[in-house]
C-alpha positions in Angstrom: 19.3 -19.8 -23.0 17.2 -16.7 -22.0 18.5 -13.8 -19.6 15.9 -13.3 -16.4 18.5 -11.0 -14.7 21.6 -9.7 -15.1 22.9 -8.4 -11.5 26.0 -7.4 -10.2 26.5 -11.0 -8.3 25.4 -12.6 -10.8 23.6 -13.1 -14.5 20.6 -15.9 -14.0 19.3 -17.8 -17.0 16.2 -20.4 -18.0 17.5 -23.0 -20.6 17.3 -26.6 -20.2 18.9 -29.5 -18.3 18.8 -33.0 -19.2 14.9 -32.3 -21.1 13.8 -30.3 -18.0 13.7 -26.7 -17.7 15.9 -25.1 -15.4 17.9 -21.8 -13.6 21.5 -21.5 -14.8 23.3 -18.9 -11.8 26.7 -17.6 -13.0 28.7 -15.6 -10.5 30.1 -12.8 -12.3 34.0 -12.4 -12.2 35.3 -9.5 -10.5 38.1 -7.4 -12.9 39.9 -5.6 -10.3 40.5 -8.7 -7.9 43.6 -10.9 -8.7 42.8 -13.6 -10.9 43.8 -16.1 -8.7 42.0 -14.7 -5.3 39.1 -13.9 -7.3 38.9 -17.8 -8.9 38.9 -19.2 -5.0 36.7 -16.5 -3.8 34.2 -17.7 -6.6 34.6 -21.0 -5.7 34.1 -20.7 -1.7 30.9 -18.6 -3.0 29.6 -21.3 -5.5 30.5 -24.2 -2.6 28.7 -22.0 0.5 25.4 -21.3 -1.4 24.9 -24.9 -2.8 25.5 -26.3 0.7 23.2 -23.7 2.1 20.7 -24.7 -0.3 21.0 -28.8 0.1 20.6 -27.8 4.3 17.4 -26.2 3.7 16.6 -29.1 1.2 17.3 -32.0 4.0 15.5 -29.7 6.1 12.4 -29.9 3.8 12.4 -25.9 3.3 10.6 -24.9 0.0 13.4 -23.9 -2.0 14.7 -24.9 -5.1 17.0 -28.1 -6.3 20.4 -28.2 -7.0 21.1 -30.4 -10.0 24.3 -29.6 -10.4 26.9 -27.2 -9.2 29.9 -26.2 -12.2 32.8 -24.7 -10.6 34.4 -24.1 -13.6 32.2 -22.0 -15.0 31.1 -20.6 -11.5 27.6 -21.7 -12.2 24.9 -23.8 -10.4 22.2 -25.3 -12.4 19.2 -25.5 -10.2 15.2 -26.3 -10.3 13.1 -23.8 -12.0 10.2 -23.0 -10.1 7.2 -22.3 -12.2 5.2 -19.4 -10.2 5.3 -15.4 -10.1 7.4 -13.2 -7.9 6.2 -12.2 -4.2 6.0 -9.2 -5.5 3.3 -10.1 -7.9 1.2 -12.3 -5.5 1.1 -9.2 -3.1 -0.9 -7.2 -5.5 -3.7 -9.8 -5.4 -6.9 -10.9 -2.8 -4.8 -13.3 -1.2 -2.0 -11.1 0.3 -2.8 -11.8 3.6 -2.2 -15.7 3.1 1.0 -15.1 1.0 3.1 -12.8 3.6 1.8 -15.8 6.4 3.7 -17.5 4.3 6.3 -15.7 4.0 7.2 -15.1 7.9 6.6 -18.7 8.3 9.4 -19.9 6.0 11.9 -17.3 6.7 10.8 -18.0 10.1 12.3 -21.4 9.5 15.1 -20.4 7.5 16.2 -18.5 10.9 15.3 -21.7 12.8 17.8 -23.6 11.1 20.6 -21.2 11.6 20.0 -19.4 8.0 20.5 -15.7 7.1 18.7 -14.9 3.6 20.5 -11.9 2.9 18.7 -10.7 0.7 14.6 -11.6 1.0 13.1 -8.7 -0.4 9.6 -9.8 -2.2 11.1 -10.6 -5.2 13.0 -13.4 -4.1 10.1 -15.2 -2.8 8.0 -17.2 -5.6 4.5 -17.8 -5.3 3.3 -21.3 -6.7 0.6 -23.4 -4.4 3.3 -22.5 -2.0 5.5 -20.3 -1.4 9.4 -20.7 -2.3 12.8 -19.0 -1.4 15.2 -18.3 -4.0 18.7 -16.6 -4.9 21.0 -17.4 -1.6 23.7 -15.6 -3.3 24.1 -13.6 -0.3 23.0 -16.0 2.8 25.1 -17.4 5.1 24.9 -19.5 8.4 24.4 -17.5 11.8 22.7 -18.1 14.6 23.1 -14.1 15.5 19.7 -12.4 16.0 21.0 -8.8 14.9 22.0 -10.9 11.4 18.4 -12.3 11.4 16.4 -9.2 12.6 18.7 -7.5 9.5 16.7 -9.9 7.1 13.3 -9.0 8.6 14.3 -5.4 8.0 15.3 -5.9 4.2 11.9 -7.6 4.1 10.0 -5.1 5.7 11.7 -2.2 3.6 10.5 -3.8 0.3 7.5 -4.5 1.7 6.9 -0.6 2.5 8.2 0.3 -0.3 7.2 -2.0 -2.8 3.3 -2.6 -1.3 2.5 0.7 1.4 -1.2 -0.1 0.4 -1.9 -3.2 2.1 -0.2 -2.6 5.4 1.7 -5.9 5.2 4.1 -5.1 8.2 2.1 -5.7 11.3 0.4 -8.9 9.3 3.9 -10.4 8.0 5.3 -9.9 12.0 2.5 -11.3 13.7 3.2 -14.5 11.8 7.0 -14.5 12.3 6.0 -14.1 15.9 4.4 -17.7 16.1 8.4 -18.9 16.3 9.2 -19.7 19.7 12.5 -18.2 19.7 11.3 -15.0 17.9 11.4 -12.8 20.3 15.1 -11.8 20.5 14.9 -11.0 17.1 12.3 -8.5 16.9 13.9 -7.0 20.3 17.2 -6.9 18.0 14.8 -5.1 14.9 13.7 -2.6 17.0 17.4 -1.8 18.3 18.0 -2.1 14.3 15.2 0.5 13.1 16.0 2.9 15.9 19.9 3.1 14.9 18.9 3.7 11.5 16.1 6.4 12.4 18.9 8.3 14.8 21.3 7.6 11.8 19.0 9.2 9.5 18.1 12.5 11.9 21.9 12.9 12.3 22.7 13.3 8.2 
């Protein structure tokens, strides 16, 4: 097996499964937790993330498949997806069409009572479509602070990652096409404002 990333949630690996390449997700054990709290916490992790993932799946969200989910090794073995990072795409001709994309599916991720948690532009992958991936951190919420906290991540690696194309105003135009979007980018605002009065205070 080959090491793509080694986090502090988790290490992610490519090997194969049953003749077809695939993404093996360990959770990493926490030391200073009790064994026994930190085996069930695991296992509520592994058990919330896969059921996220088979939601969006029914739902016919591009994301990858779950072959298999191994709770005793807190692993889930999941479709590879054979593209290049958001990240990537963004430096191309065709950024425009990517981060359309992009609002679109998280969009309807939020539509379906999903939080990413983490969708900065390198868990997005770019094939003839775009894909979500790594719902370590997502959970279900029909909030609109929790949502507009997953167009801020976005936005923030989007500024910080890709300031020369402007990508805000294009990726919130899009996300602005969902009917019940506008809550949420009343809630962003509200969000970018504490953290701006946050930042002014020190």
């Amino acid at each position: 097996m080959e090491v793509k990333y080694r986090g502090a949630e988790a290490i992610v690996e490519t090997g194969l499964w049953l003749g077809k390449k695939a993404i093996f997700k360990t959770r990493n054990k926490r030391g200073y937790r009790h064994p026994i709290l930190e085996k069930k916490l695991v296992k509520e992790r592994l058990r919330s993330e896969s059921r996220i993932i088979e939601r969006l799946i029914s739902s016919g969200v591009n994301v990858p498949a779950i072959y298999s989910v191994d709770i005793s090794n807190n692993c889930i073995i999941m479709e590879f997806i054979d593209g290049i990072t958001l990240e990537k795409a963004l430096r191309g001709d065709n950024f425009e069409k990517y981060l359309a994309q992009t609002a679109k599916l998280l969009s309807l991720l939020h539509s379906l009572n999903v939080v990413h948690g983490d969708p900065t532009t390198s868990n997005f992958m770019v094939t003839d479509s775009v894909y979500a991936i790594d719902f370590g951190l997502s959970t279900v919420s029909d909030d609109n602070e929790d949502r507009a906290s997953d167009l801020r991540v976005f936005l923030e690696s989007l500024d910080s990652h890709h300031s020369e194309i402007s990508g805000r105003d294009i990726f919130l135009s899009y996300y602005s096409e969902w009917s019940r979007s506008t809550s949420v980018l009343e809630a962003l605002k509200i969000l970018e404002l504490r953290g701006r009065y946050n930042l002014m205070r020190g």
